[in-house]
C-alpha positions as CSV (number, residue, x, y, z in Angstrom):
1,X,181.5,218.7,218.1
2,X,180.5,222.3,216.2
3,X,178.5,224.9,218.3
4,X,175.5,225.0,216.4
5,X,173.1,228.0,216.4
6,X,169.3,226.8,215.2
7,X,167.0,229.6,214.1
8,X,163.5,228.4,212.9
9,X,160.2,229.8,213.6
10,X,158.3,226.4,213.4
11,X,158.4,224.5,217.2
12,X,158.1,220.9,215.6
13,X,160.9,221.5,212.9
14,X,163.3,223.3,215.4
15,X,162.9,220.9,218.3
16,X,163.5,218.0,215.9
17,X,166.6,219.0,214.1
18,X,167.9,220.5,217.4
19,X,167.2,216.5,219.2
20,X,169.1,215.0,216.1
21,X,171.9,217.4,216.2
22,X,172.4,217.2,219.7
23,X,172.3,213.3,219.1
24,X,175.3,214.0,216.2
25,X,177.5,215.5,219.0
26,X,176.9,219.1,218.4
27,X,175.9,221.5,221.1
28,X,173.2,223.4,219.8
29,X,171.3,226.7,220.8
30,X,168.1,227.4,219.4
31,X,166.1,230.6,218.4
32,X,162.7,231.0,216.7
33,X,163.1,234.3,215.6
34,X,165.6,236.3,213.6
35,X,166.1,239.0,216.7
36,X,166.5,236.1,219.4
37,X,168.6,234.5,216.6
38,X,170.5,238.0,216.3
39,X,170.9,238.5,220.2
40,X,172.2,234.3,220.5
41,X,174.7,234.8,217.9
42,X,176.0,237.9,219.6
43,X,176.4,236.6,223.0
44,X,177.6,233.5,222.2
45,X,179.4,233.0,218.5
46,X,178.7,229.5,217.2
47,X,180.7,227.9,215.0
48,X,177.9,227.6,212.6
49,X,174.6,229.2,212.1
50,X,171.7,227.0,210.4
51,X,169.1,229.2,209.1
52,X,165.8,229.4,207.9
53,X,164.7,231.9,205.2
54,X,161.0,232.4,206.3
55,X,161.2,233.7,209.5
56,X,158.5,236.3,211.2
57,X,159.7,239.6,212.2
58,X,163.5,240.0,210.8
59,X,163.6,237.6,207.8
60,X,166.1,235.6,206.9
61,X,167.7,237.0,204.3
62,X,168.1,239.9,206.6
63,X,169.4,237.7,209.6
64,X,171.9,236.6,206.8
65,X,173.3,239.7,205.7
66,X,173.7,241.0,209.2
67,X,175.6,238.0,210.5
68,X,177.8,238.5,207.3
69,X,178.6,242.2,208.6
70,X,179.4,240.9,211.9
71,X,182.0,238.6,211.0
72,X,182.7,235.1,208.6
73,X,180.1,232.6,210.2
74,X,179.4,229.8,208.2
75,X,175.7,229.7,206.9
76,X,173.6,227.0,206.1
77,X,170.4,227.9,205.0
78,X,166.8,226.1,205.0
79,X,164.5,226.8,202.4
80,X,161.2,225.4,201.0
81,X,160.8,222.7,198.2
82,X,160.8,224.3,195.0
83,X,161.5,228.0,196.2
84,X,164.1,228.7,193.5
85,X,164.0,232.0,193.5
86,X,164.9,232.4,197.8
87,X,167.3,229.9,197.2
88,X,169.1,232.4,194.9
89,X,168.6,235.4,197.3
90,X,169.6,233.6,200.7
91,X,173.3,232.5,198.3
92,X,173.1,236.3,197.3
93,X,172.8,237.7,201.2
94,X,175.9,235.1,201.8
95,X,174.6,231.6,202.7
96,X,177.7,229.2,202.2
97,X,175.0,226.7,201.5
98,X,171.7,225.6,201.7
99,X,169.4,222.0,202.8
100,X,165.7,222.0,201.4
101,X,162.8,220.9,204.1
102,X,161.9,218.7,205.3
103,X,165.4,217.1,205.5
104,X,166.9,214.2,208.7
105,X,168.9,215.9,210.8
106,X,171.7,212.7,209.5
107,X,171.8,214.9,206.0
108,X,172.0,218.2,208.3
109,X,174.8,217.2,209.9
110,X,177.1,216.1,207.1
111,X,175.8,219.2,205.6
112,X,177.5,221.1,208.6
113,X,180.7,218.5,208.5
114,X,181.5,219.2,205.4
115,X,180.8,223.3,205.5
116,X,183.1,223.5,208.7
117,X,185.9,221.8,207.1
118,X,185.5,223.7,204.4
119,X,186.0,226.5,206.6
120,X,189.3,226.0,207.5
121,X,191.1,226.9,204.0
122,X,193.9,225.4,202.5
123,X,196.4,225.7,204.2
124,X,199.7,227.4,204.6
125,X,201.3,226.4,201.9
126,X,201.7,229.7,199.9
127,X,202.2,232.9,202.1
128,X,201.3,236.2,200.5
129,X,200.9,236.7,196.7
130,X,199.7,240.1,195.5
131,X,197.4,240.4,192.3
132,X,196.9,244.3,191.6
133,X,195.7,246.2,194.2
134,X,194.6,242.8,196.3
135,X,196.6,240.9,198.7
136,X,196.2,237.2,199.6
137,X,197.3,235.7,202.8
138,X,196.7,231.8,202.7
139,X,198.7,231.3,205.8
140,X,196.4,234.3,207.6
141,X,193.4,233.5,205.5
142,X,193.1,237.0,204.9
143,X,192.3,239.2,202.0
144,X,193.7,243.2,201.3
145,X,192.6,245.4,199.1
146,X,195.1,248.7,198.9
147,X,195.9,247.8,202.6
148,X,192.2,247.7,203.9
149,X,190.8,244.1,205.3
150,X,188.1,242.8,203.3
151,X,185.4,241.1,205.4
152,X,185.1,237.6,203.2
153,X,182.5,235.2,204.5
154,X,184.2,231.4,204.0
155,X,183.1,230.2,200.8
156,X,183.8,233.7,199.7
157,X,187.4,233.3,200.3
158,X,187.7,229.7,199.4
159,X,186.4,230.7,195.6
160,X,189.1,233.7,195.6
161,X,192.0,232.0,196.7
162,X,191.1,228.6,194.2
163,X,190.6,231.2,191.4
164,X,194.0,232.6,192.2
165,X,195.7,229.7,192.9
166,X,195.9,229.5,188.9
167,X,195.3,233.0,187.2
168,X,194.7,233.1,183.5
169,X,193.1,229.5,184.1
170,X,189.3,229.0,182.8
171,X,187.4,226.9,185.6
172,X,184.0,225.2,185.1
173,X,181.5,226.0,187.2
174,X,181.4,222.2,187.9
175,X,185.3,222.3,189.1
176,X,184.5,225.2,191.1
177,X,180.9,223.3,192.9
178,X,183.4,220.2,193.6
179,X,186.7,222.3,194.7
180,X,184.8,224.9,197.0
181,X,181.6,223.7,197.9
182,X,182.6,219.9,197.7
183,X,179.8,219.0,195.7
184,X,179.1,217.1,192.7
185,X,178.0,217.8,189.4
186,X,174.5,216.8,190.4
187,X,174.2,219.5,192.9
188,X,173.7,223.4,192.2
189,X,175.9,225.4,190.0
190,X,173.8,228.5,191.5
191,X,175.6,228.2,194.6
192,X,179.1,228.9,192.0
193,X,177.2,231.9,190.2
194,X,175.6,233.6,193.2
195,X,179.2,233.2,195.2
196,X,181.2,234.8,192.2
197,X,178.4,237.4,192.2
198,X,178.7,238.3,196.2
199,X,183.1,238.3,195.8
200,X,182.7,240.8,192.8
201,X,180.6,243.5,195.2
202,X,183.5,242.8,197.3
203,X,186.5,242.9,195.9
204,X,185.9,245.0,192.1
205,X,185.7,248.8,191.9
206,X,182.9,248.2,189.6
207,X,181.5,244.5,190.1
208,X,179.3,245.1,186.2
209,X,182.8,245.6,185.1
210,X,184.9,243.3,186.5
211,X,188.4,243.1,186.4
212,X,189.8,240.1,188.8
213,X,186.9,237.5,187.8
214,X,185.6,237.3,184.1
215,X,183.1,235.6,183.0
216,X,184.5,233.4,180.1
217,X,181.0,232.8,178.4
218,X,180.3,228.9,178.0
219,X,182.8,227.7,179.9
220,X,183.0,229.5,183.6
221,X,185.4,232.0,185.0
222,X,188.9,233.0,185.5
223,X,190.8,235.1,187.6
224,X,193.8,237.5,186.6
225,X,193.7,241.5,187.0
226,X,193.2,243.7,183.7
């Protein structure tokens, strides 16, 4: 059972997907705005937060980005049939993943499984291995750069630490969807671009010159400091 936090404006949507969570086994809160949403999260961290992108008041985008400054909540995001170009931005402002509408709260949920388990990282298997000026705890799951913490949401860190796993190795944006997201090839390779985009802001002095991830042009990216 995942503490779920709900935000959506719209009464009918918000009461239905919070009955068929609820029915899942998760313990769900709800908010219909972003600054109840904002004010929930705060007083009582979920586990998850499920949010939509058109929200009155505070968007979502901006709900987003300030749950991302508060600490590495998972996001899952709701967006509107054929709104490519929110889908983008909400995987810009640090959504881990995203569920068009109308969906079952049955789809929800394995969306949610499969993002929390995600969450936990792989594993302690390597301990600390330093590329350049970052540092990479797998056992900690944390991520250094010249000794300062770097605030990584999940998938954030998940796409670092299976970049670096190999450096000097070319990975398809395909690998990457299926290794870090766990989806399939029939799913969207956005999610890969937009999450490479967020962890270069992050992690490169200059993220239009980058120097852990290249773009290998064709084929997908790979990780190893110049």
């Amino acid at each position: 059972m995942a503490r779920v936090l709900l935000i959506e404006d719209d009464d009918s949507v918000r009461e239905a997907l919070a009955l068929g969570l609820r029915r899942q086994g998760h313990e769900v809160r709800a908010a219909a705005s972003g600054e109840e949403g904002l004010e929930r999260a705060h007083a009582e961290p979920p586990d998850l937060v499920v949010l939509d992108l058109m929200l009155p008041g505070i968007d979502g985008f901006e709900v987003c980005r300030r749950l991302r400054r508060a600490g590495p909540v998972p996001v899952i995001m709701l967006t509107a049939r054929g709104d490519d170009v929110d889908t983008v931005l909400g995987l810009e402002a640090g959504a881990d993943d995203y569920v068009v509408k109308p969906t079952q709260s049955r789809v929800l949920d394995a969306r949610i499984r499969a993002v929390l388990r995600r969450a936990g990282g792989p594993g302690p298997e390597a301990e600390r291995e330093a590329h350049g000026d970052l540092v990479l705890d797998r056992a900690a799951l944390t991520v250094t750069k010249r000794g300062v913490p770097l605030p990584l949401a999940p998938s954030e860190l998940r796409l670092l630490l299976e970049l670096a796993a190999a450096p000097g190795r070319v990975f398809s944006r395909e690998q990457l969807l299926e290794s870090v997201w766990g989806l399939g090839r029939q799913d969207d390779i956005r999610l890969v671009d937009a999450g490479v985009n967020r962890l270069r802001v992050k992690i490169e002095d200059n993220p239009s010159e980058p120097r852990y991830i290249q773009t290998v042009r064709g084929f997908g990216y790979r990780f190893g400091p110049l």
